[in-house]
DSSP file (Angstrom, degrees, kcal/mol; ACC not computed):
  #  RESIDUE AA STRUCTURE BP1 BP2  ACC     N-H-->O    O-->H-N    N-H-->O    O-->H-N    TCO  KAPPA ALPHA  PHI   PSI    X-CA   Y-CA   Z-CA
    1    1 A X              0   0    0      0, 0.0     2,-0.1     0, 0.0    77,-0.0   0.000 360.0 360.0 360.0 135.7    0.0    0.0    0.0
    2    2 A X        -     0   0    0      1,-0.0     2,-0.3     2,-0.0     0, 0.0  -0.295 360.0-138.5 -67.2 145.2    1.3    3.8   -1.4
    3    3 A X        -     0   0    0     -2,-0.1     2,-0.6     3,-0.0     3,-0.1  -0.822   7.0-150.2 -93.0 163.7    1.7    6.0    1.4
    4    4 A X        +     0   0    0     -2,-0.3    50,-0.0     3,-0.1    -2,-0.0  -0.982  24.5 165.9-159.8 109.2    0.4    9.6    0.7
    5    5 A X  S    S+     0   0    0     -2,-0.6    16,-0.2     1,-0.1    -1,-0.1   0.647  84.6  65.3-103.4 -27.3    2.7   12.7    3.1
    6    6 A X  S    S+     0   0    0     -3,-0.1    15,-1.7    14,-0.1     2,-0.3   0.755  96.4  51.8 -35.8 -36.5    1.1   14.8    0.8
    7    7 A X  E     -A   20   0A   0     13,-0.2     2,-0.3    15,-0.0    13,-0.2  -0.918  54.1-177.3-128.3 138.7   -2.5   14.4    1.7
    8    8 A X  E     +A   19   0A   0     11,-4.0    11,-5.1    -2,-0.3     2,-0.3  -0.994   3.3 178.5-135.6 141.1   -4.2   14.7    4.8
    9    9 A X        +     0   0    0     -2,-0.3     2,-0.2     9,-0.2     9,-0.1  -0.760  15.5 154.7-144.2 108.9   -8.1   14.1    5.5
   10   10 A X        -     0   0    0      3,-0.5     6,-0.1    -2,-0.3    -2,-0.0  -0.560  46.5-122.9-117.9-174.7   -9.0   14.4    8.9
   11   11 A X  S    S+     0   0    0     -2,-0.2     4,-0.2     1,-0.2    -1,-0.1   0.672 108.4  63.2 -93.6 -14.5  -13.3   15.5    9.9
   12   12 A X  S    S+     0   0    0      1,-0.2     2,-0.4     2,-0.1    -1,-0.2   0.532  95.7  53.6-119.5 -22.1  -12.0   18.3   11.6
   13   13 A X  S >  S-     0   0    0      1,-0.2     3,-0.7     4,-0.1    -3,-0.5  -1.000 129.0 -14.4-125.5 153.6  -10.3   20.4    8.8
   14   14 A X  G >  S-     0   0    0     -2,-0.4     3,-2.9     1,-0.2    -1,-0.2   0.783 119.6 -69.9  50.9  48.2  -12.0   21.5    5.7
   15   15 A X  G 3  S-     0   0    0      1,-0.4    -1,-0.2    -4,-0.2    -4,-0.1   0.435  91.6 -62.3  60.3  -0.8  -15.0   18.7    6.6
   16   16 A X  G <  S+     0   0    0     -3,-0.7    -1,-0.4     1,-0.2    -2,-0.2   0.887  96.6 145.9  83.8  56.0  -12.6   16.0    5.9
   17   17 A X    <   -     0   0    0     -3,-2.9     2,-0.4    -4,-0.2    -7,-0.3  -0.503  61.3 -87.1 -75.6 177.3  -12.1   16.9    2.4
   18   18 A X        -     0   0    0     -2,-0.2     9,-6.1    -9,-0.1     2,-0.3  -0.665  50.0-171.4-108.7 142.8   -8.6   16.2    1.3
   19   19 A X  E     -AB   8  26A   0    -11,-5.1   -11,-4.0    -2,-0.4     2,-0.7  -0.767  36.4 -96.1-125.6-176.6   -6.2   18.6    1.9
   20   20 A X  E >   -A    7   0A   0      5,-1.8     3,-2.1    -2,-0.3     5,-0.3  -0.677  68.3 -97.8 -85.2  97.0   -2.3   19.4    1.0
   21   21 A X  T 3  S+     0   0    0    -15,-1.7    -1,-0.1    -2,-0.7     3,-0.1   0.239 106.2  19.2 -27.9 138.2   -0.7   18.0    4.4
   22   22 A X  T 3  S+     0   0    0      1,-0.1     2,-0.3    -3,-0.1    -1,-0.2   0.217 118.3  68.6  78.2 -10.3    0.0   20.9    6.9
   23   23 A X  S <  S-     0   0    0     -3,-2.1     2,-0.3     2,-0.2    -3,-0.2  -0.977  82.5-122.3-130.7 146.7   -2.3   23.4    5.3
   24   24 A X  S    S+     0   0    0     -2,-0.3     2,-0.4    -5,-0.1    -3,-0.1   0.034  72.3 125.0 -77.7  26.9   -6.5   23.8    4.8
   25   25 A X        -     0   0    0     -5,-0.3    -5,-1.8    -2,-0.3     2,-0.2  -0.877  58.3-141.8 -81.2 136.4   -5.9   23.9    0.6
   26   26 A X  B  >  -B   19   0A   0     -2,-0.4     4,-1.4    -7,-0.2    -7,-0.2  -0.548  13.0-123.2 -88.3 179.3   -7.9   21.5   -0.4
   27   27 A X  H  > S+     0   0    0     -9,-6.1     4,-1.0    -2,-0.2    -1,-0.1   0.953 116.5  61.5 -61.4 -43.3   -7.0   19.1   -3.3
   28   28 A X  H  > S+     0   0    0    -10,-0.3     4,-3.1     2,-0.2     5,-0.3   0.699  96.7  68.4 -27.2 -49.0  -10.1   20.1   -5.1
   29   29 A X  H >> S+     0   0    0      1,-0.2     4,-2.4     2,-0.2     3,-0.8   0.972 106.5  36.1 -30.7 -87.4   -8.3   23.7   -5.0
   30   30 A X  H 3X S+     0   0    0     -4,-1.4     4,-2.7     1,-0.2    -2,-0.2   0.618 107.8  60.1 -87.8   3.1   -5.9   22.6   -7.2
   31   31 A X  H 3X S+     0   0    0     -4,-1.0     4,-2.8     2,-0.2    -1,-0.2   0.912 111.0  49.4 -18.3 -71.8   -7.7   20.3   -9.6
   32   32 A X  H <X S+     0   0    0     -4,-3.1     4,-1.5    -3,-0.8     5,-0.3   0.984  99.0  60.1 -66.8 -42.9   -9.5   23.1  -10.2
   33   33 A X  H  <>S+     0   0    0     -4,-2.4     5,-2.2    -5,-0.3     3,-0.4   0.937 114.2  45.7 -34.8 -56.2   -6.4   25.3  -10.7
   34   34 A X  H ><5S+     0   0    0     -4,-2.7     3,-2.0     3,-0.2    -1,-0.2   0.935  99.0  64.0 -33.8 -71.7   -5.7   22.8  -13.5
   35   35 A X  H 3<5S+     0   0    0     -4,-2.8    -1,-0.2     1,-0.3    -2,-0.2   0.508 106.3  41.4 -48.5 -23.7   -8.9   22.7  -14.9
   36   36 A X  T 3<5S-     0   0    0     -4,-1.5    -1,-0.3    -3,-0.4    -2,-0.2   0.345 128.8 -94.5-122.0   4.9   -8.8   26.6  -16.1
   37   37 A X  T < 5 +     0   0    0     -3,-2.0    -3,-0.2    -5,-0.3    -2,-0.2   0.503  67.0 162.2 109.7  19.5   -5.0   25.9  -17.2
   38   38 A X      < -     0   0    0     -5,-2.2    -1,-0.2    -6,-0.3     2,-0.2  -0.161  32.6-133.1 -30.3 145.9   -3.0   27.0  -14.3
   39   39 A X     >  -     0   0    0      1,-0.1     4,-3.0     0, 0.0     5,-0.2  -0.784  15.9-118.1-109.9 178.0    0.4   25.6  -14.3
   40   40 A X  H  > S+     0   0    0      1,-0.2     4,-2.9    -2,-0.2     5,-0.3   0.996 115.6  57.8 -67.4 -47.4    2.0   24.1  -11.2
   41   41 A X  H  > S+     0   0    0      1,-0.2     4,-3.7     2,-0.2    -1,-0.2   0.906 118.0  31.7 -22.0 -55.9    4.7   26.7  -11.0
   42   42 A X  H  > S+     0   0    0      2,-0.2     4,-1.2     1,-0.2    -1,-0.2   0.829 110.1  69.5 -85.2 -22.0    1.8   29.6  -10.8
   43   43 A X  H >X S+     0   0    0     -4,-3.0     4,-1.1     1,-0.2     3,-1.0   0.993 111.4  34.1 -62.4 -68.8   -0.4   26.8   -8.8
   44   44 A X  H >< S+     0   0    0     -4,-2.9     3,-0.8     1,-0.2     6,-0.3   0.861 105.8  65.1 -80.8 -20.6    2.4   27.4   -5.9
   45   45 A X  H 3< S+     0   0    0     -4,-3.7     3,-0.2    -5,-0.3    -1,-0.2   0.687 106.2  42.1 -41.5 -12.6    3.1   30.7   -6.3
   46   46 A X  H << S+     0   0    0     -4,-1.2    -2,-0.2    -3,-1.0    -1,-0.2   0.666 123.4  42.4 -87.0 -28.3   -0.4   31.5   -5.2
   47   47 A X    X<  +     0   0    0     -4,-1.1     2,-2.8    -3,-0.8     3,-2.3  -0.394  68.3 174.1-112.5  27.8   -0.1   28.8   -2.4
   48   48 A X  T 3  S+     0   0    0      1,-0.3    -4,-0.1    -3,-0.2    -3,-0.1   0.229  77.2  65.5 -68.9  25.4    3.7   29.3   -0.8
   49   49 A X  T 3  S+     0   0    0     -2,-2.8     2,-0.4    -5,-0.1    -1,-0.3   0.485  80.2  73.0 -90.4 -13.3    2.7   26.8    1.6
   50   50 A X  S <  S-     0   0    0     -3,-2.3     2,-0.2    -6,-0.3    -3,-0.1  -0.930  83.8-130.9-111.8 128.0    2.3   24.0   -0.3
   51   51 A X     >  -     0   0    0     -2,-0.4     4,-1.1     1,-0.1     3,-0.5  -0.648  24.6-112.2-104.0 151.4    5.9   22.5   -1.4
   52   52 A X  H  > S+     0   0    0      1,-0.3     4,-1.7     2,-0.2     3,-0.3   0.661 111.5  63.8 -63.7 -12.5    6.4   21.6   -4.7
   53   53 A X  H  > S+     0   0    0      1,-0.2     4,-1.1     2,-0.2    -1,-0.3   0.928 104.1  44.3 -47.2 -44.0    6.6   17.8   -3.7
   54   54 A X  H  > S+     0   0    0     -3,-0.5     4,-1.2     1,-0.2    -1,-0.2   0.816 108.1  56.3 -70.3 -22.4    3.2   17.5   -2.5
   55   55 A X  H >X S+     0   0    0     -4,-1.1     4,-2.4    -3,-0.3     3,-0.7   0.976 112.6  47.0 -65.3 -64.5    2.0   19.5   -5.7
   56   56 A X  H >X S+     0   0    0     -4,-1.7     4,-0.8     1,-0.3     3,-0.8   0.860 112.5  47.7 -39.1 -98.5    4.1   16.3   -7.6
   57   57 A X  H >X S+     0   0    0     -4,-1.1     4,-1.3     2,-0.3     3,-1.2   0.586 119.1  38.5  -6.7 -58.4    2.4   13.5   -5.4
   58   58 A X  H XX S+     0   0    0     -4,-1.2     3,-2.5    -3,-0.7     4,-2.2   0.994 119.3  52.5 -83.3 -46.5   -1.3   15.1   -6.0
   59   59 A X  H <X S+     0   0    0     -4,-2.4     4,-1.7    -3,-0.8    -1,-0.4   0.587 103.1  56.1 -42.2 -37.8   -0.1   15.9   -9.7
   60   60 A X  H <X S+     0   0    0     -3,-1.2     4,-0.5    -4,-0.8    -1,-0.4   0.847 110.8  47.8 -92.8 -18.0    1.0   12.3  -10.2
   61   61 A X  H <<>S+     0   0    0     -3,-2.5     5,-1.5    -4,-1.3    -2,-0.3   0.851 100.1  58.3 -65.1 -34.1   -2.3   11.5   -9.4
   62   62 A X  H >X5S+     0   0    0     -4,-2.2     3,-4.3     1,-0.2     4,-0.6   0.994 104.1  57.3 -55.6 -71.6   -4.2   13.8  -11.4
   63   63 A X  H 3<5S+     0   0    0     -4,-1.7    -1,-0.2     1,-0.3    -2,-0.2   0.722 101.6  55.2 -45.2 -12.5   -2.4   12.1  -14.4
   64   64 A X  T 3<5S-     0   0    0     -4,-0.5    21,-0.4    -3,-0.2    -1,-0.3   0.265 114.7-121.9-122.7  27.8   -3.8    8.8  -13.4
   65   65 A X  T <45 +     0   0    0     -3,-4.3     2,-0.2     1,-0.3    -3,-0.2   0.671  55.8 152.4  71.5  26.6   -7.5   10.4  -13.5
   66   66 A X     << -     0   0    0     -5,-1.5    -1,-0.3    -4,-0.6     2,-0.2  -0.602  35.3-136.6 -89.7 159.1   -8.4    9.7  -10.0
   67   67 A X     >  -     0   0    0     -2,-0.2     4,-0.8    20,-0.1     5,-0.1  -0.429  27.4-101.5 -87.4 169.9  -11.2   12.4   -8.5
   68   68 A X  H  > S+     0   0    0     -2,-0.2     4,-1.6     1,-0.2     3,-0.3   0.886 124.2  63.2 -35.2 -69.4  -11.3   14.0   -5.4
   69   69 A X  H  > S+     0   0    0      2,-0.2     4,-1.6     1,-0.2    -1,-0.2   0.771 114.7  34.3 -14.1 -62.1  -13.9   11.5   -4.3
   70   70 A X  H  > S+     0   0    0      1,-0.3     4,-4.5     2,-0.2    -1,-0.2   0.852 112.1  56.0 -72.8 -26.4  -11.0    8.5   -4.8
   71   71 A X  H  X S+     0   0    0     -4,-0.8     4,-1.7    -3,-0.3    -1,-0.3   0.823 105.2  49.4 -92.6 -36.5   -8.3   10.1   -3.9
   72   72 A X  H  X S+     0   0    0     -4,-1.6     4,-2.6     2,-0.2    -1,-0.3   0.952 116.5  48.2 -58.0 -64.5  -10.0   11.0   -0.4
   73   73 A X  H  X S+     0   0    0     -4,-1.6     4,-2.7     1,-0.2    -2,-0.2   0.992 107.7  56.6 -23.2 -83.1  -10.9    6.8   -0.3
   74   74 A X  H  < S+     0   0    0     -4,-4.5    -1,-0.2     1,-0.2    -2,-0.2   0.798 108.6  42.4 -43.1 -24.8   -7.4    6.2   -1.1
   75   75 A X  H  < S+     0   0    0     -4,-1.7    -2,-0.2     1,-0.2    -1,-0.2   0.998 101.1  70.1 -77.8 -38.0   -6.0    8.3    2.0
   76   76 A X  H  < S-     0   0    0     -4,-2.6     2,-0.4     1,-0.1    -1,-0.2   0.819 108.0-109.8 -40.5 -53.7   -8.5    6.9    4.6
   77   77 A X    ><  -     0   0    0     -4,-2.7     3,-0.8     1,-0.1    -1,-0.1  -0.984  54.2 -25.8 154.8-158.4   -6.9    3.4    4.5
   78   78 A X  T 3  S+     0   0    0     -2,-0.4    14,-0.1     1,-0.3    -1,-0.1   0.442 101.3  94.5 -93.2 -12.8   -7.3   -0.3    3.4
   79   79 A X  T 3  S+     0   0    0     -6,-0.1    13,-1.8    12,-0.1    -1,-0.3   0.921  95.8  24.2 -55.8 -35.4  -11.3   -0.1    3.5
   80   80 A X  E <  S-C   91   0B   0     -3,-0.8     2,-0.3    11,-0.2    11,-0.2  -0.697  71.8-158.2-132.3-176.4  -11.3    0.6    0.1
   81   81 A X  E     -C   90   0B   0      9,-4.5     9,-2.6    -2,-0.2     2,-0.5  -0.997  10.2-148.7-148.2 151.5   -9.0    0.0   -2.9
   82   82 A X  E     -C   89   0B   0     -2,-0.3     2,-3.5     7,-0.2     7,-0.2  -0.954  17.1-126.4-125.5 147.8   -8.7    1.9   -6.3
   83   83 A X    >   -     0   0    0      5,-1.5     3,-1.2    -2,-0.5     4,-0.4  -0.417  27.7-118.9-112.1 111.5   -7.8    0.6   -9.1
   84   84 A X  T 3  S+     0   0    0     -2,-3.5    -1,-0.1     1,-0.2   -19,-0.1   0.678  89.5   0.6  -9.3 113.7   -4.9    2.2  -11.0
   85   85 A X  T 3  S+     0   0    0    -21,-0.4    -1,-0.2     1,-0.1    -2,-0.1   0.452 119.8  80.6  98.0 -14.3   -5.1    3.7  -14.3
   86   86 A X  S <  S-     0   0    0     -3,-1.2    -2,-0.2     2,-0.1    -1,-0.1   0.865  90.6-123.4-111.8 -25.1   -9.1    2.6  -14.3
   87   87 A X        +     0   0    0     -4,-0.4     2,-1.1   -23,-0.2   -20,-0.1   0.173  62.8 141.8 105.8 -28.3  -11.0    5.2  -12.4
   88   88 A X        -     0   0    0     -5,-0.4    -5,-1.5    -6,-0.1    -1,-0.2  -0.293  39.2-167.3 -62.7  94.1  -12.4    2.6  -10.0
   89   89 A X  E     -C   82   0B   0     -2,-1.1     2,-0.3    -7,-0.2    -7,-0.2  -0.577  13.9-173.5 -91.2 154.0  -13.1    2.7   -6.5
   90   90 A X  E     -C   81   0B   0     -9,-2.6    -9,-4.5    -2,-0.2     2,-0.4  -0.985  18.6-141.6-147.1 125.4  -13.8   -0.7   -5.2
   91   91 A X  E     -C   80   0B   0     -2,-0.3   -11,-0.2   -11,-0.2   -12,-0.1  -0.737  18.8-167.7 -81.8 123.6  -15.0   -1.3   -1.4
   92   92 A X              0   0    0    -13,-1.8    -1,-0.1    -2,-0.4   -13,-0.1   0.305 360.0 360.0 -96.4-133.8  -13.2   -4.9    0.4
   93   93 A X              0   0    0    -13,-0.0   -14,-0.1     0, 0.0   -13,-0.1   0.093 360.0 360.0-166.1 360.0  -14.8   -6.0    3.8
């Protein structure tokens, strides 16, 4: 199992949406910063809190088309499992 220092999602900041470890951006933040063509470069200049590793980390994720939604799954733990490359969250017992 990956470990993720990048991402933290706890109920108590930002509603337990997932944020960029040590700060209240959420990931969602910069998704959208993407989405309207931001680049990572201007993404942390806007953000000097967020180091460009963790940018990388959520960034390598972005490239392998997980949401918010998974990505959130994926930190929580072993309950659920996604499966790479495919978009697919899948719940285990």
């Amino acid at each position: 199992m990956r470990n993720f220092t990048a991402i933290t999602v706890h109920p108590e900041i930002q509603d337990g949406a997932p944020v960029f470890s040590g700060t209240r951006v959420r990931i969602e933040t910069f998704y959208d910063f993407l989405r309207v063509g931001v680049s990572v470069s201007e993404f942390l200049d806007e953000f000097p809190s967020i180091t460009r590793d963790q940018v990388l980390e959520v960034y390598d994720l972005v490239k392998q088309k997980y949401t918010v939604d998974q990505i959130s799954a994926l930190v929580a733990g072993p309950q659920s499992r996604i499966e790479t490359g495919t978009g697919r969250l899948q719940a285990t017992a």
